[in-house]
BAVEX-295076 format. One line per field, with one value per atom (N, C-alpha, C): x, y, z; atom name; residue in three letters; residue number from 0. Coordinates in Angstrom, 2 decimals, decimal comma. Atoms other than C-alpha are relative to their C-alpha. Layout:
# residues N
xx (X	...)
yy (Y	...)
zz (Z	...)
site (CA	...)
code (ALA	...)
pos (NUM	...)
***
This chain:
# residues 181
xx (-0,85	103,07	-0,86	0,52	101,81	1,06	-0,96	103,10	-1,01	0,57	102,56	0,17	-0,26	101,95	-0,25	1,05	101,37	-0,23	0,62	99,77	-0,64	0,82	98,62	-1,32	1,47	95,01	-0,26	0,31	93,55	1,43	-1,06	95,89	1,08	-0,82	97,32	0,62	-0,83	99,64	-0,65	0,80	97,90	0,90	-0,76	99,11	-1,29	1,23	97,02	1,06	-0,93	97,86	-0,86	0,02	97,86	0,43	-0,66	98,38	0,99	-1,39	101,44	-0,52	0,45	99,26	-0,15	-0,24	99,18	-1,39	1,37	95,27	0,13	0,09	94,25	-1,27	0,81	92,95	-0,80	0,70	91,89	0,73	-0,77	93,39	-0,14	-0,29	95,16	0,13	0,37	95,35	-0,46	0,89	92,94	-0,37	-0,04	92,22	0,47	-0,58	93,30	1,28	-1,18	96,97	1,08	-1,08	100,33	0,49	-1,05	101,74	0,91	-1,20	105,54	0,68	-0,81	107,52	-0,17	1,06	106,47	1,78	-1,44	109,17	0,25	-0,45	108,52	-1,70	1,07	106,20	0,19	-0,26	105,47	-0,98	1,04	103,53	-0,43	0,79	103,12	-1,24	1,07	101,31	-1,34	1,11	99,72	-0,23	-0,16	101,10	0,86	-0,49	102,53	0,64	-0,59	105,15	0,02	-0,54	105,33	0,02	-0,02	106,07	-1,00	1,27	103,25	-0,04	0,03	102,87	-1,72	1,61	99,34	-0,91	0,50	98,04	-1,29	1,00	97,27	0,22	0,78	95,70	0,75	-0,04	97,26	1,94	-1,57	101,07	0,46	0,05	102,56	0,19	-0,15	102,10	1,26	-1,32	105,56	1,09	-0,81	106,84	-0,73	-0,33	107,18	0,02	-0,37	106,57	-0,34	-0,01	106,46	-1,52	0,87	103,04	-0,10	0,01	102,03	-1,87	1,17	98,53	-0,17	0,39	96,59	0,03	0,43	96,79	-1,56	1,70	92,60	0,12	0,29	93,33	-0,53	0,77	92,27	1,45	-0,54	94,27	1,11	-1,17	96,75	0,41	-0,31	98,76	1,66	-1,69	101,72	0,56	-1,23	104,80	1,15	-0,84	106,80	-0,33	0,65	104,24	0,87	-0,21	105,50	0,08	-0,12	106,30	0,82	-1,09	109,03	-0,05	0,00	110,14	1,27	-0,94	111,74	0,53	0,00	113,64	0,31	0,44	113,32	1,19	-1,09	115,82	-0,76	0,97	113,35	1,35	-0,60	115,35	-0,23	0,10	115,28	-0,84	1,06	112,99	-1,09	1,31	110,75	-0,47	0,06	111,38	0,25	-0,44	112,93	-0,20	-0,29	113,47	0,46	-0,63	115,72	-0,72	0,25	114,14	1,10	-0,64	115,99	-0,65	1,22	114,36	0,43	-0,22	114,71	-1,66	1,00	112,72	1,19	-1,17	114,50	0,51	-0,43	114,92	-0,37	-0,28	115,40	1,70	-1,43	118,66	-0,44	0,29	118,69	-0,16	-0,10	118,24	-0,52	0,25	118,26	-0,87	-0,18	116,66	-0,28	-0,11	115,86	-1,43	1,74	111,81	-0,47	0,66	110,32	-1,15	1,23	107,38	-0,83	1,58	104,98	0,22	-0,15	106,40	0,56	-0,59	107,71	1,39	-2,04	111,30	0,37	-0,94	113,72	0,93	-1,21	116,75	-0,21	-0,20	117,48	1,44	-1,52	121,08	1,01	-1,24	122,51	-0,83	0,90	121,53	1,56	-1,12	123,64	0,84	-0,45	126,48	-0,04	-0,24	125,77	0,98	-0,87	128,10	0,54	-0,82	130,58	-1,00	0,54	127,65	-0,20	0,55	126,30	1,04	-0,89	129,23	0,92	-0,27	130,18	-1,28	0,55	127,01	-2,02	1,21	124,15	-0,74	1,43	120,16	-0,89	1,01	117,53	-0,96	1,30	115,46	-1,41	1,48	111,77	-1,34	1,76	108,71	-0,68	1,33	105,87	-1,45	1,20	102,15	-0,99	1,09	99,88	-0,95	0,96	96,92	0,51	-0,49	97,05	-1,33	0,98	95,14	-1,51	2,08	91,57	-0,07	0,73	92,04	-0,31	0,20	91,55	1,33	-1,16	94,46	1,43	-1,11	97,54	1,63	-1,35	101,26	1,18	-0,79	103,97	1,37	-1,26	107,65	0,82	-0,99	110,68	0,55	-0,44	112,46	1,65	-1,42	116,20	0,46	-0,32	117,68	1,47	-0,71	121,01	0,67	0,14	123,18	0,09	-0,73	124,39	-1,80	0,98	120,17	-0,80	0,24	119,07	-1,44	1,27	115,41	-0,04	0,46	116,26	0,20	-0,33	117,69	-0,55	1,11	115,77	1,45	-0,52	117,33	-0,99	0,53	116,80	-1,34	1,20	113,80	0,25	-0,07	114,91	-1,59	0,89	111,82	-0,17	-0,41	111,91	-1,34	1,08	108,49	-0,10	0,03	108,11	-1,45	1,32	105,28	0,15	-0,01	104,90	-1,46	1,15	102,25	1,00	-0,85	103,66	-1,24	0,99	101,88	1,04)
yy (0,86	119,60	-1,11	1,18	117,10	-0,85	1,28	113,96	-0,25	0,01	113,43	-1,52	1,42	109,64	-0,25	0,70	108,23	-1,48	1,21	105,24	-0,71	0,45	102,84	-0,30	0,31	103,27	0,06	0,23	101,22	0,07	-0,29	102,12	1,12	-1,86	105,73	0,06	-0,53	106,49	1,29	-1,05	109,16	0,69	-0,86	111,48	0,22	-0,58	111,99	0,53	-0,60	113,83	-0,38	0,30	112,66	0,68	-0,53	114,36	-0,62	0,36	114,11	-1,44	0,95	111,27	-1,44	0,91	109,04	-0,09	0,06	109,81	0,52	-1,00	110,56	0,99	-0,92	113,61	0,45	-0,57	113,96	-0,90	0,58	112,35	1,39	-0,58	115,15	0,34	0,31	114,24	-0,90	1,11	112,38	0,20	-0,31	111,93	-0,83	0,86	109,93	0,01	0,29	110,25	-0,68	1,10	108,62	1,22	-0,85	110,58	-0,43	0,62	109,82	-0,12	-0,37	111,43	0,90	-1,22	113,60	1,16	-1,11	116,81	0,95	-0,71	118,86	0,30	-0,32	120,55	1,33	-1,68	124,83	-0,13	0,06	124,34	1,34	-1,32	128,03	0,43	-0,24	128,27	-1,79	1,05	124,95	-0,94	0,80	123,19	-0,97	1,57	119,64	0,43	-0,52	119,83	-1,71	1,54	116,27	0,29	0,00	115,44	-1,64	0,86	113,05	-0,08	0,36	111,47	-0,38	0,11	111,62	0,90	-1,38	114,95	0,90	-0,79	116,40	-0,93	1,10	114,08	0,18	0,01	115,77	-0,26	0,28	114,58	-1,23	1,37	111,27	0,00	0,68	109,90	-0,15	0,67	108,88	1,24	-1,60	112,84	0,39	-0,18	113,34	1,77	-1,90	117,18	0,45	-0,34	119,21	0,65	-0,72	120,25	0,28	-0,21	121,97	-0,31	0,46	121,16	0,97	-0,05	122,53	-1,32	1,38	120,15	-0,23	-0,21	120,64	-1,05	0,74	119,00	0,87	-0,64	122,08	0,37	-1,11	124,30	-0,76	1,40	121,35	0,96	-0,80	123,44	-0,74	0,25	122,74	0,87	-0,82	124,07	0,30	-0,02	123,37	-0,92	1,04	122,31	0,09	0,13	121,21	-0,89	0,94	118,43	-0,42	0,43	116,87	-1,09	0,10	115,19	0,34	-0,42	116,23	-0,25	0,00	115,91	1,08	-1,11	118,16	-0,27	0,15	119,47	0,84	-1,04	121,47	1,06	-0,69	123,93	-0,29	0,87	122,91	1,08	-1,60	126,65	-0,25	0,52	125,13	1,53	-1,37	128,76	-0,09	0,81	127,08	-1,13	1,78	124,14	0,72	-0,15	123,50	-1,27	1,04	121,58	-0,48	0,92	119,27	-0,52	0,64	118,52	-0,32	-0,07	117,10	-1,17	1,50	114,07	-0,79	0,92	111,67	0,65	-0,48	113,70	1,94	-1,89	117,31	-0,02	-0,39	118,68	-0,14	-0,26	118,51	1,71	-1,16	121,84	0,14	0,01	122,84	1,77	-1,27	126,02	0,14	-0,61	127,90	0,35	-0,80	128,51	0,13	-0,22	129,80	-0,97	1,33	127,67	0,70	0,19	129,35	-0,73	0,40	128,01	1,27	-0,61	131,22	-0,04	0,78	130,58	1,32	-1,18	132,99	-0,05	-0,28	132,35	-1,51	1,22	129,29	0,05	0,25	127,49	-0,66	0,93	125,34	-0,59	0,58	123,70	-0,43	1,31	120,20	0,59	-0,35	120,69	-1,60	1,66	117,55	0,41	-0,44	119,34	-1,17	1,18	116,42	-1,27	1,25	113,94	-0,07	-0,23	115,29	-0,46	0,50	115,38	-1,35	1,52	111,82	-0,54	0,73	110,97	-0,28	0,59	110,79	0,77	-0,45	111,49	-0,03	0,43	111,73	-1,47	0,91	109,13	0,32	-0,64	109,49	-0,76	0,66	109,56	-0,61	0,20	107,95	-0,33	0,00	107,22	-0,45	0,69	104,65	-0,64	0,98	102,41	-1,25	1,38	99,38	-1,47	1,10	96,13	0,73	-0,31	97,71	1,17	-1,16	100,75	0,76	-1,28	102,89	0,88	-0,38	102,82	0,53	-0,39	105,01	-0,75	0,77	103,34	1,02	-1,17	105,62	-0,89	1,06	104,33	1,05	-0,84	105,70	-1,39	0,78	104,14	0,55	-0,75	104,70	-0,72	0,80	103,81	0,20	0,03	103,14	1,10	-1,35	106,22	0,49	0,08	105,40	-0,60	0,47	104,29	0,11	-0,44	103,65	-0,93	0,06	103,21	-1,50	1,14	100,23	-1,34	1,59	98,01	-0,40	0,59	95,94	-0,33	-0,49	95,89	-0,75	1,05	93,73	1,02	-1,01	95,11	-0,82	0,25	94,91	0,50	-1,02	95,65	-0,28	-0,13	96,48	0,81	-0,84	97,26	0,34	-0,61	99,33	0,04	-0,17	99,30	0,99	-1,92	102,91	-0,99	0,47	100,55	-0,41	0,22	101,41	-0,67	0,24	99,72	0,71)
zz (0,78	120,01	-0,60	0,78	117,45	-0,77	0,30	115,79	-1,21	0,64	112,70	-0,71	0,58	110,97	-1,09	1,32	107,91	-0,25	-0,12	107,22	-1,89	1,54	103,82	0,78	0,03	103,26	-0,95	1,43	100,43	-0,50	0,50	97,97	0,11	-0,80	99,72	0,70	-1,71	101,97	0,14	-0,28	104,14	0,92	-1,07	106,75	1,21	-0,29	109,90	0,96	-0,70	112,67	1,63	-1,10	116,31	1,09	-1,05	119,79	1,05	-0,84	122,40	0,46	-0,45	123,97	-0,82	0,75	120,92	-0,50	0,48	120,41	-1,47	1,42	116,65	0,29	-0,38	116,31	-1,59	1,15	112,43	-1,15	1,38	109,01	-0,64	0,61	107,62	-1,83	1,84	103,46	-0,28	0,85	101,68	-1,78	1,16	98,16	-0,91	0,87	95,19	-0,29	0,26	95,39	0,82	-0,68	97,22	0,97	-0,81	99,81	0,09	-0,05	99,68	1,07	-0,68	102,10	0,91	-0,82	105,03	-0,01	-0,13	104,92	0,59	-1,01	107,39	1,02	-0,46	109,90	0,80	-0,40	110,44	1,14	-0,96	114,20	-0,15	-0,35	114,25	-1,11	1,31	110,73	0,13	-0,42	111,89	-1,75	1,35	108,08	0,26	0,49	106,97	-1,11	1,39	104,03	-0,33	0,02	102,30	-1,20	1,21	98,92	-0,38	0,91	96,55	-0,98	1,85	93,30	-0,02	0,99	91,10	0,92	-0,41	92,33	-1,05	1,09	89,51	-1,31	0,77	86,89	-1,19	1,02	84,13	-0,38	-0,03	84,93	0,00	-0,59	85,01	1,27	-1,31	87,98	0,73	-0,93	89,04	0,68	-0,65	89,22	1,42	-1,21	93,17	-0,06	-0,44	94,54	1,16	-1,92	97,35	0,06	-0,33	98,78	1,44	-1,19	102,00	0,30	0,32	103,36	1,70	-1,66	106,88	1,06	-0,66	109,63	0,21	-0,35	109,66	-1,97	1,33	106,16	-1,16	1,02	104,24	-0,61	0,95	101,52	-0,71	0,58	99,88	-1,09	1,04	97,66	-0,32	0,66	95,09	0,25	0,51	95,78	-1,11	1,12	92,99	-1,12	1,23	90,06	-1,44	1,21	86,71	-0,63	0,73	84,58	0,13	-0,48	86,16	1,08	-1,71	89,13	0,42	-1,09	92,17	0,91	-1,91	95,08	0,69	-0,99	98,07	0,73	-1,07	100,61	0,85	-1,47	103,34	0,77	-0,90	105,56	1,27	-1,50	109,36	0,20	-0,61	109,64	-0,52	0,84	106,79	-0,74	0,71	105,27	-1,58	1,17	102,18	-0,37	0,05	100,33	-1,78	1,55	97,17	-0,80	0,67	94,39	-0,99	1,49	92,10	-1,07	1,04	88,89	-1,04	1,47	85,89	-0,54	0,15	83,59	-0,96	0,51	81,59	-1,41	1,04	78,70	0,27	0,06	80,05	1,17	-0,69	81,99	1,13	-1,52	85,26	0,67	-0,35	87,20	1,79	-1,17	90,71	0,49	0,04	92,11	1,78	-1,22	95,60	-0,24	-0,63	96,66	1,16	-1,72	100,04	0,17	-0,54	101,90	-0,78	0,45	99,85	-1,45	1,35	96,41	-0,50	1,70	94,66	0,10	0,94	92,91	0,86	-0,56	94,98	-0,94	1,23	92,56	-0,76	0,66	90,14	0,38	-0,82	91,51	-0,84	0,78	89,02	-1,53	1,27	85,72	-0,54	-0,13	84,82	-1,55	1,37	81,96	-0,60	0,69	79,81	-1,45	1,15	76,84	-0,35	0,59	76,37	0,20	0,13	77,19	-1,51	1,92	73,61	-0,80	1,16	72,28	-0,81	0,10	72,56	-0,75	0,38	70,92	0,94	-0,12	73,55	-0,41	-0,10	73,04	1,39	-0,81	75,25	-0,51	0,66	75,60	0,05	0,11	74,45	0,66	-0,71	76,80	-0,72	0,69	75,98	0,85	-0,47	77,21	-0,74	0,46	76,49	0,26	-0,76	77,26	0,20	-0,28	78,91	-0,56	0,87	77,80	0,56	-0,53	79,63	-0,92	1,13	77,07	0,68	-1,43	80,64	0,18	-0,67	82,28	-0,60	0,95	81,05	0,65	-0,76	81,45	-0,75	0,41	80,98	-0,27	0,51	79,59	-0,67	1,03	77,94	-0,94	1,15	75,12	0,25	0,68	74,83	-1,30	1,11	71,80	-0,64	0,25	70,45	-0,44	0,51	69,86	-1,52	1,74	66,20	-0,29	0,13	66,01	-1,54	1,84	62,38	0,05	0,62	61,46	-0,43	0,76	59,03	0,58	-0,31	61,26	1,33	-0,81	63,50	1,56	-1,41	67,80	0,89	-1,18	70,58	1,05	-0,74	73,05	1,23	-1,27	76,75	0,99	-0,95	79,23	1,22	-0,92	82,36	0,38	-0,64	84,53	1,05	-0,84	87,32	0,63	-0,55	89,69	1,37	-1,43	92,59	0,79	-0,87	94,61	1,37	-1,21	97,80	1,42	-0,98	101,30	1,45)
site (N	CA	C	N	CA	C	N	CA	C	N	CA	C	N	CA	C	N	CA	C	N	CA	C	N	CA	C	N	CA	C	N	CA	C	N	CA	C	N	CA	C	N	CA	C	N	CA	C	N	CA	C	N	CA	C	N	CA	C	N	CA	C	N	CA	C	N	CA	C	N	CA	C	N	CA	C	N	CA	C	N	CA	C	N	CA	C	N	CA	C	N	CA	C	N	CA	C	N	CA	C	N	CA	C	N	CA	C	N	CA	C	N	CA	C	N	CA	C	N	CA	C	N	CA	C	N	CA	C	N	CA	C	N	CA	C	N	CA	C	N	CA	C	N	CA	C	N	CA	C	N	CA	C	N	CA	C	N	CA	C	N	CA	C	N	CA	C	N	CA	C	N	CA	C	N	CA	C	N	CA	C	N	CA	C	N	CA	C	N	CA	C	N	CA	C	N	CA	C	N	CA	C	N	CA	C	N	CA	C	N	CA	C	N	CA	C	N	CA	C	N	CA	C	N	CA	C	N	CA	C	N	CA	C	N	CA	C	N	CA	C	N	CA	C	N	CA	C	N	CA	C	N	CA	C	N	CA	C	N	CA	C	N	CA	C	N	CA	C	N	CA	C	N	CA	C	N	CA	C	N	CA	C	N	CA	C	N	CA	C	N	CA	C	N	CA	C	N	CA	C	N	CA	C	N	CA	C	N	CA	C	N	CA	C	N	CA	C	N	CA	C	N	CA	C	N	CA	C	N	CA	C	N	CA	C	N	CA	C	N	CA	C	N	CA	C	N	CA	C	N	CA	C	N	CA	C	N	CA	C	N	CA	C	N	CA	C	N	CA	C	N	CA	C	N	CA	C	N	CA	C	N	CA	C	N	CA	C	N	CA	C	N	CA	C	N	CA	C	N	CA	C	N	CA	C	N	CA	C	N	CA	C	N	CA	C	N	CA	C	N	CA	C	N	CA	C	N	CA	C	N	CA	C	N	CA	C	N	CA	C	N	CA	C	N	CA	C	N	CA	C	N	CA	C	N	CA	C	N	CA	C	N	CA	C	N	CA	C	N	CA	C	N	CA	C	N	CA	C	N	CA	C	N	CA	C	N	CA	C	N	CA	C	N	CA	C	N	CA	C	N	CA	C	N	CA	C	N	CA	C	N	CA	C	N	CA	C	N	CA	C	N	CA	C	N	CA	C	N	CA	C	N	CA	C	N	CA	C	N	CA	C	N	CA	C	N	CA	C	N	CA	C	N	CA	C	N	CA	C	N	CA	C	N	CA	C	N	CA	C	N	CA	C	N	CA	C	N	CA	C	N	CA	C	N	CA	C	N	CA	C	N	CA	C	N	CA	C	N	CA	C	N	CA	C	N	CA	C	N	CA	C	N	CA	C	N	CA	C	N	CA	C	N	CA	C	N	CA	C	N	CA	C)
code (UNK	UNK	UNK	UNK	UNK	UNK	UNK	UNK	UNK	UNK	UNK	UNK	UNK	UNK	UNK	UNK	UNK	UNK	UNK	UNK	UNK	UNK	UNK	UNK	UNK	UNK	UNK	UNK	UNK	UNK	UNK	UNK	UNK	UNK	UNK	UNK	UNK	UNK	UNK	UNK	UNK	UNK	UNK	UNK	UNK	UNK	UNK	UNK	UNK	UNK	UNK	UNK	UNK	UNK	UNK	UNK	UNK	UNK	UNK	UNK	UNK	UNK	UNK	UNK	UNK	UNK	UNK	UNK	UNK	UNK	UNK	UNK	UNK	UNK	UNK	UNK	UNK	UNK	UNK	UNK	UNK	UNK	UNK	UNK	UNK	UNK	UNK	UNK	UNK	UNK	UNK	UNK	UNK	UNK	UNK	UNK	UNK	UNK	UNK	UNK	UNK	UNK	UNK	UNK	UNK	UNK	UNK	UNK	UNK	UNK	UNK	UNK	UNK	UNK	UNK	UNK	UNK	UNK	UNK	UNK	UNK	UNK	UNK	UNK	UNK	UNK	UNK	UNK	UNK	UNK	UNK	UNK	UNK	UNK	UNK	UNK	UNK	UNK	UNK	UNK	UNK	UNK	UNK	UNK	UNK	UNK	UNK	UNK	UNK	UNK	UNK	UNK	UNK	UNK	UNK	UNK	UNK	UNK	UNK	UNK	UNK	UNK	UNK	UNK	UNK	UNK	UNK	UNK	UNK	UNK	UNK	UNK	UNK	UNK	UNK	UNK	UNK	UNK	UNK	UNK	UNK	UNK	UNK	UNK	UNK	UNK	UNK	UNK	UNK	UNK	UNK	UNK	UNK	UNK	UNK	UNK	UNK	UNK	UNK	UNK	UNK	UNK	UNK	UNK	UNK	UNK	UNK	UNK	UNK	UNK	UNK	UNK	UNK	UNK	UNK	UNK	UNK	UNK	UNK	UNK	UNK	UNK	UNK	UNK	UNK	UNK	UNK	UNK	UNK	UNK	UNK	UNK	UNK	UNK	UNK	UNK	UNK	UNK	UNK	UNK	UNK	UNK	UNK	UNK	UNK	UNK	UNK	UNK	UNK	UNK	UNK	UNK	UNK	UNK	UNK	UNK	UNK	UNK	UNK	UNK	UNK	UNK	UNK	UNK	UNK	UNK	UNK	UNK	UNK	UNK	UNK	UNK	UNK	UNK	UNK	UNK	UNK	UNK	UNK	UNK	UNK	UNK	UNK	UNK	UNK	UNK	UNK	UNK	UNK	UNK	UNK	UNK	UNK	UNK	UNK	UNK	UNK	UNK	UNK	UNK	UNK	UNK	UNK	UNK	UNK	UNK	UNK	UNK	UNK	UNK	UNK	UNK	UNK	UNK	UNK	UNK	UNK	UNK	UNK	UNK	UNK	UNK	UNK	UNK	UNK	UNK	UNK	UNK	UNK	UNK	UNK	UNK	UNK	UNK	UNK	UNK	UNK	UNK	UNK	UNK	UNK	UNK	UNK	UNK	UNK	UNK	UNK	UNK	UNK	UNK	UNK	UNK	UNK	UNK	UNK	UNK	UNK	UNK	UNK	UNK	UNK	UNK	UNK	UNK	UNK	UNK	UNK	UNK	UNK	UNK	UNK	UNK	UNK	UNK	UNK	UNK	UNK	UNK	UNK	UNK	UNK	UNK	UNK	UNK	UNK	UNK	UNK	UNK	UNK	UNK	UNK	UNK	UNK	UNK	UNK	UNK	UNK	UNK	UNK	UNK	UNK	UNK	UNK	UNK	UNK	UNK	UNK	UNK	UNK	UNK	UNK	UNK	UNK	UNK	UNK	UNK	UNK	UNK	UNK	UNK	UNK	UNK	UNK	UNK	UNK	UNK	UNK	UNK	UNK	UNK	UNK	UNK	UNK	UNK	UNK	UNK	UNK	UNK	UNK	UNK	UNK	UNK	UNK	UNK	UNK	UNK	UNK	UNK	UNK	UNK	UNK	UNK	UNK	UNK	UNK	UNK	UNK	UNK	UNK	UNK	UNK	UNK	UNK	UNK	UNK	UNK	UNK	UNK	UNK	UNK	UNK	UNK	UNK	UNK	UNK	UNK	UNK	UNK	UNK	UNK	UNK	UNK	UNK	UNK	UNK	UNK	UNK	UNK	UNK	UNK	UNK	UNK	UNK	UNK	UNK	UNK	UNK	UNK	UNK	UNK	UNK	UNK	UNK	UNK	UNK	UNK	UNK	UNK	UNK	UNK	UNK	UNK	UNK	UNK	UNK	UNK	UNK	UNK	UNK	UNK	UNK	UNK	UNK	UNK	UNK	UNK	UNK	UNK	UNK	UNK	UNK	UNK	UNK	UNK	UNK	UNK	UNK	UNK	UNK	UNK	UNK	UNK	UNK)
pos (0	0	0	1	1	1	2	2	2	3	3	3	4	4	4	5	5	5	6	6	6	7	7	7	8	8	8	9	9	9	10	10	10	11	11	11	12	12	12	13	13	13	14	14	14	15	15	15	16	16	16	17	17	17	18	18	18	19	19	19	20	20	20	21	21	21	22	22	22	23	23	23	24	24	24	25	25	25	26	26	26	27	27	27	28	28	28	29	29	29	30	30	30	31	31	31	32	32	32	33	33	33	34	34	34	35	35	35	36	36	36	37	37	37	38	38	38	39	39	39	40	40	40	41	41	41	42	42	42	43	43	43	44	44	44	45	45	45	46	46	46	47	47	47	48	48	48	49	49	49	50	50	50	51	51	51	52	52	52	53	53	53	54	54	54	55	55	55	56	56	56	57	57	57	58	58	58	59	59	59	60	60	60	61	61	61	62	62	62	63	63	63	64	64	64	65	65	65	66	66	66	67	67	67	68	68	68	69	69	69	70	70	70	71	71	71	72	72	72	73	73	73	74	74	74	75	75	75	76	76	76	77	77	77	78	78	78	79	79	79	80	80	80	81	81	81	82	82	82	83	83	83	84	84	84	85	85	85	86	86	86	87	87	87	88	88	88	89	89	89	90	90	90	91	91	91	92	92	92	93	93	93	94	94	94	95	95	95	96	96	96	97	97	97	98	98	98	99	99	99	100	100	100	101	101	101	102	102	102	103	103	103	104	104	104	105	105	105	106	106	106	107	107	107	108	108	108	109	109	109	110	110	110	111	111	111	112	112	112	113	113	113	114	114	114	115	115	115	116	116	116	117	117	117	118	118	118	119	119	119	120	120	120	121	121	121	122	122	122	123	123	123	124	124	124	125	125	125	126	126	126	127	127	127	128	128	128	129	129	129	130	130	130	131	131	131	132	132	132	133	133	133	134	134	134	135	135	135	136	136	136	137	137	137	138	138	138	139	139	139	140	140	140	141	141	141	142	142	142	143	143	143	144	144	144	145	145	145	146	146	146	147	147	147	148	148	148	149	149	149	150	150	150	151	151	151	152	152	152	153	153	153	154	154	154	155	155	155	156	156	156	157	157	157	158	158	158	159	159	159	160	160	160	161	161	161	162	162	162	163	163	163	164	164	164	165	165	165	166	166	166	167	167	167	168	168	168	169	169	169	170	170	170	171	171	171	172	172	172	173	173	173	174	174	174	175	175	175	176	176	176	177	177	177	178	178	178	179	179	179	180	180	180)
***
């Protein structure tokens, strides 16, 4: 039996993994991203399920997903990569897990995948019909530099639904910071 912890290091939440006694026995994920949420644990396959934001470099950052990892800290694999974010429902067997996904300008959609990641069925997908038809849009991503000309900052825009080009509109903003300790 193991126990599994996570901990802020630097800027990371990590995962390590400790025995019944309370000794550490290894730091399980390392690396440049956030570990979020720890979501499960397969003792017999000897894996960690947690979900993490900024994984893979080429996503925004703030989309949350499920990966499984070795407790030796090797084989870190996405389970449910894409361009989104998600939330996770694990199965108490850790045989499943349902993702929920959307982004701010796609539908929502739910589906059904086993622990290794492949899609068993898709479950639902949101009816926004009468949202449209009343008028709404999505609002539009965007991605830009920040004053160092490095760092990328990600943002949506929504904009009025009757929204006309010529006429000039108040600018609410609202910043978000994922610097968890």
């Amino acid at each position: 039996t193991h126990c599994i912890s996570s901990a802020a290091s630097d800027v990371y939440k990590r995962q390590y993994l400790y025995d019944t006694d309370g000794n550490l026995k290894r730091q399980v994920t390392n690396g440049p991203f956030h570990v979020d949420v720890f979501q499960g644990i397969n003792e017999k396959k000897r894996e960690v399920y947690f979900t993490a934001n900024g994984i893979d470099k080429n996503q925004d950052p703030y989309y949350a997903h499920l990966y499984k990892i070795n407790l030796n800290g090797t084989a870190l694999k996405s389970l449910n990569p894409g361009d989104y974010n998600t939330s996770i429902n694990l199965s108490d067997s850790n045989q499943y897990f349902v993702s929920n996904y959307s982004r701010v300008n796609t539908i929502p959609k739910s589906e059904l995948r086993d622990a290794s990641g492949k899609l068993v069925m898709e479950l639902e997908e949101a009816d926004l019909s009468q949202l449209f038809a009343a008028g709404y849009k999505f609002p539009e991503a965007f991605k830009a530099k920040a004053a160092d000309g490095i760092t990328d900052i990600y943002g949506v825009i929504y904009k009025p639904y009757d929204f006309d080009s010529i006429k000039k509109y108040p600018l609410i903003e609202y910043v978000l910071s994922l610097i968890h300790i």
